[in-house]
ROMI-490183 format. One record per residue (C-alpha): x, y, z; residue number from 1; residue in one letter. Coordinates in steps of 0.1 Angstrom, whole numbers, plus 5000, padded with zeros to 4 digits. Layout:
! ROMI-490183
    X    Y    Z   n res
    X    Y    Z NUM   a
...
END
This chain:
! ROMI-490183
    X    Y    Z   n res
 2928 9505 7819   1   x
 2946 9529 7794   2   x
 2924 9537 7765   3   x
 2933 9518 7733   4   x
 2923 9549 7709   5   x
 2941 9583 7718   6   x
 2933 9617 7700   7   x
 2948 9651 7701   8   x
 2937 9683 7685   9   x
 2963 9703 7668  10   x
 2946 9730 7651  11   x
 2928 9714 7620  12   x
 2946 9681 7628  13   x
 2936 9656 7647  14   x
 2959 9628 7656  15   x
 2945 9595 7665  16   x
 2970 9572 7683  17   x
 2962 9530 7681  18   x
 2971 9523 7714  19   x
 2976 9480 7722  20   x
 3016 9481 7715  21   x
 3016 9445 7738  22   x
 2996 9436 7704  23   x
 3012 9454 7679  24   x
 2984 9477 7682  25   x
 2959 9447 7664  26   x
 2919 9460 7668  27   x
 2901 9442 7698  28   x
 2862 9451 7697  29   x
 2861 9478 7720  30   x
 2892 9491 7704  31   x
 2879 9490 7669  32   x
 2844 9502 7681  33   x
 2862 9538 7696  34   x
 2881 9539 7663  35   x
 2845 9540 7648  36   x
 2834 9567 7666  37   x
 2864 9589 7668  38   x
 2858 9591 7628  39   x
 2820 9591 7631  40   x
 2826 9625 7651  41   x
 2858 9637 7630  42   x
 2838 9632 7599  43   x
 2812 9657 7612  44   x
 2836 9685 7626  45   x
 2841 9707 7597  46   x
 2872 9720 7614  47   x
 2891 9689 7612  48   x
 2907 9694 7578  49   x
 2932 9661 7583  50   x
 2935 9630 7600  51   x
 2971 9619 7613  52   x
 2970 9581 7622  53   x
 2999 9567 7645  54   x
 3005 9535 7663  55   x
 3017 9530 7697  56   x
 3052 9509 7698  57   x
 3075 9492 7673  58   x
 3043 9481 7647  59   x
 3015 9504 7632  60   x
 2987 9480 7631  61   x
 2990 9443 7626  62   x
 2952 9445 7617  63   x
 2925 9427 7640  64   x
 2929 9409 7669  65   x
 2917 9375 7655  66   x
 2920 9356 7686  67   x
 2897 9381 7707  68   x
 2874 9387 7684  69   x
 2869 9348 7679  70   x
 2865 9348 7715  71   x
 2835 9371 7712  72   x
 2822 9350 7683  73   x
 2825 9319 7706  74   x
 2804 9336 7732  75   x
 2773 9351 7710  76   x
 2782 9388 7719  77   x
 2799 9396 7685  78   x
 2788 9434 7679  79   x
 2764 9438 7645  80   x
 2792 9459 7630  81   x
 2818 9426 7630  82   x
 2790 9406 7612  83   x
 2785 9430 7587  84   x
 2825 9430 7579  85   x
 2821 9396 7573  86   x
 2795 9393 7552  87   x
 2812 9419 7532  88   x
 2843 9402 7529  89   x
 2828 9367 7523  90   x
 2808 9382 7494  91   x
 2842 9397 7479  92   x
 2859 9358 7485  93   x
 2829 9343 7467  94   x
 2831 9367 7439  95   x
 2866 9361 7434  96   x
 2864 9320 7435  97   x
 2833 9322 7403  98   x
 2847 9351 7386  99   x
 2892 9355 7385 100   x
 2884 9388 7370 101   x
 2853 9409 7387 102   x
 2843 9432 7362 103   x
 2835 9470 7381 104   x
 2800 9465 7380 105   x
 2804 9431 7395 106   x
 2826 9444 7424 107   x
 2800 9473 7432 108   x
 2771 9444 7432 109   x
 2790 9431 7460 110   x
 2799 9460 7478 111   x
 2775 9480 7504 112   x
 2761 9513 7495 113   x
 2774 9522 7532 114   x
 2812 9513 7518 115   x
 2807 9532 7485 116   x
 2797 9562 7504 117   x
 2824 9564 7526 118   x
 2847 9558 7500 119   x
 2833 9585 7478 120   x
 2832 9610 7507 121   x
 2872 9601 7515 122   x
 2878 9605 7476 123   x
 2860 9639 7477 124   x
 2881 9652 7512 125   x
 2910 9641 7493 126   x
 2906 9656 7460 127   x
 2893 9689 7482 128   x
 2922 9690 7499 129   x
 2948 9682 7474 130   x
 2936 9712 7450 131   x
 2932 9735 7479 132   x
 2970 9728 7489 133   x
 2981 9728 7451 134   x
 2966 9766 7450 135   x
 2982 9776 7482 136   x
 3012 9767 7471 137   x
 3014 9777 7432 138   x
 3001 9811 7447 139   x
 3032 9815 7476 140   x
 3055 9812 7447 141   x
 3040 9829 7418 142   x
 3032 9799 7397 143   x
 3021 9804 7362 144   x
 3010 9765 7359 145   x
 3005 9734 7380 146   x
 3013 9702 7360 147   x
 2999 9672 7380 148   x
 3017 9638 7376 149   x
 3021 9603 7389 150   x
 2994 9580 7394 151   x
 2972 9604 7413 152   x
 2966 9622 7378 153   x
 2951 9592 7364 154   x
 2918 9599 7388 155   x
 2890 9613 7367 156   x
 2873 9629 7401 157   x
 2902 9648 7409 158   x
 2904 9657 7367 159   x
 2871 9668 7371 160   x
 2872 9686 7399 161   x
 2904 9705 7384 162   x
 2884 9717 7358 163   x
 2853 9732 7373 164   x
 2876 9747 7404 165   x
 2883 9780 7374 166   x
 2914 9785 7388 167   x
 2934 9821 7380 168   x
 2962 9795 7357 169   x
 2958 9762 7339 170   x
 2964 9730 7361 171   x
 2975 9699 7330 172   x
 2973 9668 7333 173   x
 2991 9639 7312 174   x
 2971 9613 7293 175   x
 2959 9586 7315 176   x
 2980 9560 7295 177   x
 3009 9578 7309 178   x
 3001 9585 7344 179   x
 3016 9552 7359 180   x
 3024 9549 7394 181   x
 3050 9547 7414 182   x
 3044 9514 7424 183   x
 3050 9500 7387 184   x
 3084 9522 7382 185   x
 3098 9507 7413 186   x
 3087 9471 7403 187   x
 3104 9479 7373 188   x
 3140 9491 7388 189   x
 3135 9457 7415 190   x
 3130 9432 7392 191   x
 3168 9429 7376 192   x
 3178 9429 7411 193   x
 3155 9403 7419 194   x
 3169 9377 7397 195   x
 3199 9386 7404 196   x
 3197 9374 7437 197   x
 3204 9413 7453 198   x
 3180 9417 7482 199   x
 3180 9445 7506 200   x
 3192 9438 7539 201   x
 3164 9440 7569 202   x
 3175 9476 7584 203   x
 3168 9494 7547 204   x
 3157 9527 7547 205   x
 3142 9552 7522 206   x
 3171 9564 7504 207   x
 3159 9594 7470 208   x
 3194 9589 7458 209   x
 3195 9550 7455 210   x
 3207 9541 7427 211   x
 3191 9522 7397 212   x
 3217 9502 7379 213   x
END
C-alpha cells in the first residue's frame, strides 16, 4: 500500500505531499495520524525553516474522510486524538448556539491550552520568518524603510516583534483602522458585480490586471 503522507527534504523545506487522490486526498485515521507526526518531528528540527503542503491529484484536501472515520467510531477503535477533535468542536457549536457573538475570552474558555499553544508557536514561526525575509530583502536592495501593509500589519505580535527586532532602518506600520484585508477590498469590487448578475465562469483564473469597473 502507497503511503498516504509523502515528505521530501529540500534544504530548509520540507514538502509534505497528502497522498489519497481516489479521495480527494480526504484524512482517513492512519492518514491523519502520519500527518501528526510528520509535524510533531518537523516542529522539533530546527533546520526546517518552512513547511510546503501539496495534495496528490485534481483536489488539495476535501478535509476528513467522514465515512471511514464513522466506520472506526462504529467499531470502538476511534484513536483518543479523534475524540478530542470532537469535543473541541462540539464545545465551539455549543458556544455559538447560547452566545451569536463569543466574546475572546469566551472563545479561549472553550478552546484547549494544547490548541492555543500551537497556535501561538505557528504565530511566532510566522512572524520570525516574515521579519527575517523582510531584512533579507530590504538589505539586497539598499532599503532605507520597510512599510508593512495589508491585513497582516494589523497583528500586534508581529507589531511587537518589529519593534524590539532594532533593526539598522525604521519598519512603519499603518493604524490598525486602516490595515484591512484583502479579503474586504475584494468583497468590495464583487459585490456590484454580484447584483448585477456577472459571475465568473468555472475555468477563472488569477488575473493582477482584472479590471474593477
Amino acid at each position: 500500500m502507497e503511503p498516504s503522507i509523502r515528505t521530501e527534504r529540500r534544504g530548509s523545506v520540507l514538502a509534505i505531499e497528502l497522498h489519497r487522490p481516489e479521495r480527494l486526498n480526504a484524512f482517513d485515521v492512519p492518514s491523519l495520524l502520519a500527518f501528526r507526526q510528520v509535524l510533531q518531528s518537523a516542529a522539533t528540527d530546527r533546520g526546517v525553516r518552512s513547511v510546503l503542503l501539496t495534495g496528490a491529484g485534481r483536489a488539495f484536501c476535501a478535509g476528513g474522510d467522514v465515512a471511514v472515520m464513522d466506520e472506526h467510531r462504529a467499531k470502538g477503535d476511534l484513536p483518543q486524538l479523534f475524540h478530542d477533535l470532537t469535543a473541541e468542536l462540539e464545545a465551539r457549536r455549543n458556544l455559538l448556539r447560547t452566545t451569536p457573538r463569543p466574546s475572546p475570552d469566551e472563545w479561549l474558555a472553550v478552546t484547549p491550552q494544547t490548541t492555543l499553544d500551537l497556535l501561538a508557536s505557528f504565530q511566532r514561526t510566522v512572524i520570525e520568518e516574515l521579519l527575517r525575509r523582510a531584512a533579507a530583502s530590504a538589505e539586497s536592495i539598499g532599503a532605507r524603510t520597510l512599510i508593512v501593509s495589508g491585513g497582516v500589519a494589523a497583528n500586534s505580535g508581529l507589531r511587537a516583534a518589529a519593534r524590539e527586532a532594532r533593526l539598522s532602518w525604521p519598519i512603519l506600520f499603518p493604524s490598525p483602522g486602516l490595515s484591512t484585508d484583502n479579503a474586504a477590498m475584494i468583497a468590495a469590487a464583487a459585490w456590484p458585480r454580484l447584483l448585477a448578475g456577472d459571475f465568473a465562469p468555472p475555468d477563472l483564473t488569477a488575473d493582477p490586471s482584472l479590471a474593477l469597473s
